[in-house]
DSSP file (Angstrom, degrees, kcal/mol; ACC not computed):
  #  RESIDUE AA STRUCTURE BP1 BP2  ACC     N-H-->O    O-->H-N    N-H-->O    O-->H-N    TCO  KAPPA ALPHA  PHI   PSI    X-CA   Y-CA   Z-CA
    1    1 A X              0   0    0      0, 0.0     2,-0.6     0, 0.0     0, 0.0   0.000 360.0 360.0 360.0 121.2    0.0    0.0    0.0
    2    2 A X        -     0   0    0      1,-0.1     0, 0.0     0, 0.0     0, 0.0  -0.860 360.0-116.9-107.8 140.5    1.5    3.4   -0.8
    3    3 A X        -     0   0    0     -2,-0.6     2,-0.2     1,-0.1    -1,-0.1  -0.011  30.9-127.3 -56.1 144.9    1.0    6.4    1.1
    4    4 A X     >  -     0   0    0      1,-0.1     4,-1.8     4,-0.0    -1,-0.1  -0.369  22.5-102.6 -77.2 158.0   -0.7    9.2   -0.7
    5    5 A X  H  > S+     0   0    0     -2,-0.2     4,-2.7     2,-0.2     3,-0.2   0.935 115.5  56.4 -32.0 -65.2    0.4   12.9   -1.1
    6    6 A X  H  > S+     0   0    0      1,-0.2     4,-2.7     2,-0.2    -1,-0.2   0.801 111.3  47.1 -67.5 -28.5   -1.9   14.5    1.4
    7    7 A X  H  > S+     0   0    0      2,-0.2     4,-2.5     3,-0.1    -1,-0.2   0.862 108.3  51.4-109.7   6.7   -0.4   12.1    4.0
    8    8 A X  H  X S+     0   0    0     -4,-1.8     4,-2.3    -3,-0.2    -2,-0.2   0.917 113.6  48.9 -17.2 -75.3    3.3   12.7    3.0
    9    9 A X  H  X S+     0   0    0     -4,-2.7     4,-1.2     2,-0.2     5,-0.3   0.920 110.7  47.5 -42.5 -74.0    2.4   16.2    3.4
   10   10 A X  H  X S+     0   0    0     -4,-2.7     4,-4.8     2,-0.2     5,-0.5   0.835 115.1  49.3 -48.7 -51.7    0.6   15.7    7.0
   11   11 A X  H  X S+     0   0    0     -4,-2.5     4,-2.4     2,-0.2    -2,-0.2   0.929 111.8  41.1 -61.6 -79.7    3.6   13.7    8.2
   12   12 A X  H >X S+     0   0    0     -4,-2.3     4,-1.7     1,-0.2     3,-1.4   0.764 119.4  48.9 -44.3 -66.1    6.6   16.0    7.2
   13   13 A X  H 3X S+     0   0    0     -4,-1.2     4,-1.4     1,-0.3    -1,-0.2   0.978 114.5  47.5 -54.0 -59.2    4.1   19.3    8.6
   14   14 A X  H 3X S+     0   0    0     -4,-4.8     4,-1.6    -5,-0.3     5,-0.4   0.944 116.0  42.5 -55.9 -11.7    3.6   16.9   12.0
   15   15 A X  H XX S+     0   0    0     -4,-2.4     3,-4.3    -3,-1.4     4,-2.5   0.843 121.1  47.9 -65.2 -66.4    7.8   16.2   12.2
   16   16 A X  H 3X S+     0   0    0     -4,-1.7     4,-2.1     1,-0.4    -2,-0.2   0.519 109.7  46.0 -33.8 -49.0    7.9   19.8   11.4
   17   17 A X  H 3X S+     0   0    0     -4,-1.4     4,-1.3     2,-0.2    -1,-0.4   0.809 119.5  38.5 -55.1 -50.6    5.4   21.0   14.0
   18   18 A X  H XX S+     0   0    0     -3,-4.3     4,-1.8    -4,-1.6     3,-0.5   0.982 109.9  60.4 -82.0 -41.2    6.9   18.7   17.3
   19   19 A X  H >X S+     0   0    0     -4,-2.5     3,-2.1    -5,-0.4     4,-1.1   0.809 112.6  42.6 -35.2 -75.4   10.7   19.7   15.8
   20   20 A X  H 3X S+     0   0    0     -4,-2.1     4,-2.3     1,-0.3     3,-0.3   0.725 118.6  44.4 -19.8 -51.8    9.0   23.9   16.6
   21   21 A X  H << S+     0   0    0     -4,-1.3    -1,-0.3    -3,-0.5    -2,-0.2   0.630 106.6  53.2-101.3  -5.3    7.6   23.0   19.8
   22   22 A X  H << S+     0   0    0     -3,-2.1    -1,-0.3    -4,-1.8    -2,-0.2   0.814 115.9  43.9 -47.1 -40.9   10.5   21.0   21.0
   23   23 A X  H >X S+     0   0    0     -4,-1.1     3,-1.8    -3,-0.3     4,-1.5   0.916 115.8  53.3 -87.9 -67.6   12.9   24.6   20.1
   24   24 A X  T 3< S+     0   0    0     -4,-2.3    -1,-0.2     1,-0.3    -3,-0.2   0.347 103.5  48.1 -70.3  -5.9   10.2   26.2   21.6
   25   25 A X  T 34 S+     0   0    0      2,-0.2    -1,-0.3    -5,-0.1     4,-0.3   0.242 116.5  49.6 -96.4 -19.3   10.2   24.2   24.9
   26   26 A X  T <> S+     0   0    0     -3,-1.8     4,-0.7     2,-0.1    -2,-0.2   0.598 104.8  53.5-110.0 -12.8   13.6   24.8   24.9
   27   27 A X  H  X S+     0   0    0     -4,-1.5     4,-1.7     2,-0.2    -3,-0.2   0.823 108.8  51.7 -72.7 -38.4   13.4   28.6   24.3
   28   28 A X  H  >>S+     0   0    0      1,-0.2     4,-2.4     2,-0.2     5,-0.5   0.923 112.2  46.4 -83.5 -57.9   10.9   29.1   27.4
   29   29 A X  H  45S+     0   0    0     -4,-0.3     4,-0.3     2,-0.2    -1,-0.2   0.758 110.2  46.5 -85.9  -8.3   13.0   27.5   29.5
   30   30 A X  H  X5S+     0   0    0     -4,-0.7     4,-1.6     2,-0.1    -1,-0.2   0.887 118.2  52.3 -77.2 -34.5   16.6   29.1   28.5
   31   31 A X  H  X5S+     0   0    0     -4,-1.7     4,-1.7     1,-0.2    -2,-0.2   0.709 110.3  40.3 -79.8  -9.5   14.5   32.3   28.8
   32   32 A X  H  X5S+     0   0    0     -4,-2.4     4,-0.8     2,-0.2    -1,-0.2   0.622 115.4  53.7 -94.5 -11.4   13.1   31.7   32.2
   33   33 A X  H  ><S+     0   0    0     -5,-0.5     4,-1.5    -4,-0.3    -2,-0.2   0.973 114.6  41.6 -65.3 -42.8   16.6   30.4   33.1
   34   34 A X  H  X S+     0   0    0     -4,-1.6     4,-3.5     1,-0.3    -2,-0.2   0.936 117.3  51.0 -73.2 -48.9   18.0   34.1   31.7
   35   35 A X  H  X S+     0   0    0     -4,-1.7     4,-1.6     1,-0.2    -1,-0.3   0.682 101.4  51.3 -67.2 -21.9   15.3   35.5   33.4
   36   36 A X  H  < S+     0   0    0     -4,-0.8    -1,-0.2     2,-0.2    -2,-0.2   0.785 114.4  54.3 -78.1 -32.8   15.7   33.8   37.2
   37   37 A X  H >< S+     0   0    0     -4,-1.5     3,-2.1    -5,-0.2     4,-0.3   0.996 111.4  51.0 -55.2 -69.3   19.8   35.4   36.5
   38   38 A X  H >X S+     0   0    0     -4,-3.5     3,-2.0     1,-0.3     4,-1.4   0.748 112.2  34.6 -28.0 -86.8   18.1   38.7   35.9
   39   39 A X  T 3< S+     0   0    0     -4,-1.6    -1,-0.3     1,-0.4    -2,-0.2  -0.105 118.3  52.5-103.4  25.2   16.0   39.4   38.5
   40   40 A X  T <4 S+     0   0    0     -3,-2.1     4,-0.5    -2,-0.4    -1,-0.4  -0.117 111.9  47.9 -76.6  10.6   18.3   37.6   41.3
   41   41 A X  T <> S+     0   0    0     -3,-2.0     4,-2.0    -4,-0.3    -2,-0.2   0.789 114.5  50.4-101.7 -54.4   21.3   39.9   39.9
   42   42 A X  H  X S+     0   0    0     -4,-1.4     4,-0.9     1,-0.3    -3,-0.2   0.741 109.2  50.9 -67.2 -29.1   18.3   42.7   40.3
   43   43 A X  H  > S+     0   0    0     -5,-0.2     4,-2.4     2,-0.2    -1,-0.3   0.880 112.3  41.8 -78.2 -35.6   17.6   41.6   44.0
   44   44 A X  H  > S+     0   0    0     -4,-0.5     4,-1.9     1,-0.2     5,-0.2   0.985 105.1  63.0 -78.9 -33.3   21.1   41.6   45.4
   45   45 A X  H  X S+     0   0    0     -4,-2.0     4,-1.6     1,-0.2    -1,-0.2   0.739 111.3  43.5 -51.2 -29.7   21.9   45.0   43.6
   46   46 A X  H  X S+     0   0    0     -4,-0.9     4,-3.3     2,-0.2    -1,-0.2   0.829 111.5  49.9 -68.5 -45.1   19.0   46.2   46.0
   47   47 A X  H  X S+     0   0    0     -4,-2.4     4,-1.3     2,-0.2    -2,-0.2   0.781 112.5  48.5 -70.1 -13.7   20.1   44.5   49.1
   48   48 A X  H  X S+     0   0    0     -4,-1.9     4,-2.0     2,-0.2    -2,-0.2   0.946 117.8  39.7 -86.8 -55.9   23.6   45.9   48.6
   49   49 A X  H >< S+     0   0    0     -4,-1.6     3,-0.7    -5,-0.2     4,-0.2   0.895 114.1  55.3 -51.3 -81.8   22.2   49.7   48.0
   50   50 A X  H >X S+     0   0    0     -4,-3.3     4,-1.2     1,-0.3     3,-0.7   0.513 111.7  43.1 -65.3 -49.8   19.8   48.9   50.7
   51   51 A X  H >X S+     0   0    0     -4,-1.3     4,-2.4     2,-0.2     3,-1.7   0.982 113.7  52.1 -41.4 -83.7   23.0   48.1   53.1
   52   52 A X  H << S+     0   0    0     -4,-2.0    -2,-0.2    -3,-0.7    -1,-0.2   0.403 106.2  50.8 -50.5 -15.4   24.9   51.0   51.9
   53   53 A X  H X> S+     0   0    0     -3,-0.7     4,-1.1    -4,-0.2     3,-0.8   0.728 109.8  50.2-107.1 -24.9   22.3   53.4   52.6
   54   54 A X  H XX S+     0   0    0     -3,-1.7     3,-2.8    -4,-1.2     4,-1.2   0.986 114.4  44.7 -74.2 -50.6   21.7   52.2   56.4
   55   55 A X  H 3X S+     0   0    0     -4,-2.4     4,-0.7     1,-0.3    -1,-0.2   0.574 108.0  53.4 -91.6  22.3   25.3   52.4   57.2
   56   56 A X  H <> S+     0   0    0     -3,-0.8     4,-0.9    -5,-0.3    -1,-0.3   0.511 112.8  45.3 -97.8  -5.3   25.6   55.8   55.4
   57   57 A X  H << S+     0   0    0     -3,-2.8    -2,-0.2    -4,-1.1    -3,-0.2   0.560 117.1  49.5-113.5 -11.2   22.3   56.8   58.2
   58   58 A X  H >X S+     0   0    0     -4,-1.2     4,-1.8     3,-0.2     3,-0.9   0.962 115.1  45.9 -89.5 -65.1   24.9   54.7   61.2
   59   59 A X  H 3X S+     0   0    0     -4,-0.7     4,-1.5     1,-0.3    -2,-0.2   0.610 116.2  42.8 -69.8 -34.8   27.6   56.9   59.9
   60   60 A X  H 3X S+     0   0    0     -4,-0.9     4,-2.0     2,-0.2    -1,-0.3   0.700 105.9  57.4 -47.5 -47.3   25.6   60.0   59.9
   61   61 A X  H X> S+     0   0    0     -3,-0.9     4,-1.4     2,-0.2     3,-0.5   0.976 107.9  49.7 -93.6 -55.5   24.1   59.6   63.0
   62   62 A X  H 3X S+     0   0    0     -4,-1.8     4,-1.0     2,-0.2     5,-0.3   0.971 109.3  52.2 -47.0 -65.7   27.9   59.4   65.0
   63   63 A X  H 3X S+     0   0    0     -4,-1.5     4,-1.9     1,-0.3    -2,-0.2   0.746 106.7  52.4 -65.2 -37.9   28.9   62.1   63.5
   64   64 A X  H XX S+     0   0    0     -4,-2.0     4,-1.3    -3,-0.5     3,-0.6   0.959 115.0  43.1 -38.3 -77.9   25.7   63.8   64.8
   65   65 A X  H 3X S+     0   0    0     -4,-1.4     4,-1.9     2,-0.3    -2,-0.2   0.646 108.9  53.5 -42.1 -40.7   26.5   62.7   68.1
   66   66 A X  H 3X S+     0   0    0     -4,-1.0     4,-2.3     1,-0.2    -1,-0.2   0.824 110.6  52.4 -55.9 -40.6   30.2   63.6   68.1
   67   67 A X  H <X S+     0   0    0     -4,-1.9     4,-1.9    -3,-0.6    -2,-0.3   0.915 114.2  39.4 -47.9 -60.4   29.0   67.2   67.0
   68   68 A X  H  < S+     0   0    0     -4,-1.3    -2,-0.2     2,-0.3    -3,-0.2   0.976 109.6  61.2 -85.7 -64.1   26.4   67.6   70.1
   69   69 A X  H  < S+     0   0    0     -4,-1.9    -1,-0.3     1,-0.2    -2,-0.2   0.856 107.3  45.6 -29.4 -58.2   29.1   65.9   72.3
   70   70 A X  H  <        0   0    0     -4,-2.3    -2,-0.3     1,-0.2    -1,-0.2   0.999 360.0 360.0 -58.8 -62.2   31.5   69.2   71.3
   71   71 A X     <        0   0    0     -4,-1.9    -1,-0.2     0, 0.0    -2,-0.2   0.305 360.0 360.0 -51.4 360.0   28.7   71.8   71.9
């Protein structure tokens, strides 16, 4: 029995079709991989500013006191 045309066709579009959604199953997940880097890169860059501004308000606040201490 030999296959017809139409289902040549259907078979090469259905390889064609899983080959896409494999690539595309692997595209979602390098981009949620890229994207989990991102926004942890984005979260310490906050906790580090966040640090830096409390022990610029420590540093502040002795110098405040050494000042009152003189006066």
């Amino acid at each position: 029995m030999r296959p017809r045309t139409i289902q040549v066709i259907a078979a090469l579009v259905a390889a064609v079709s899983f080959i896409l959604a494999f690539i595309a199953a692997g595209v979602v997940l390098l981009s949620s991989l890229f994207m989990l880097v991102g926004l942890s890169a984005v979260a310490w860059l906050t906790w580090s500013l966040v640090g830096r501004v409390k022990l610029w308000g420590n540093i502040q606040q002795i110098r405040e006191r050494r000042r009152n201490r003189a006066a």
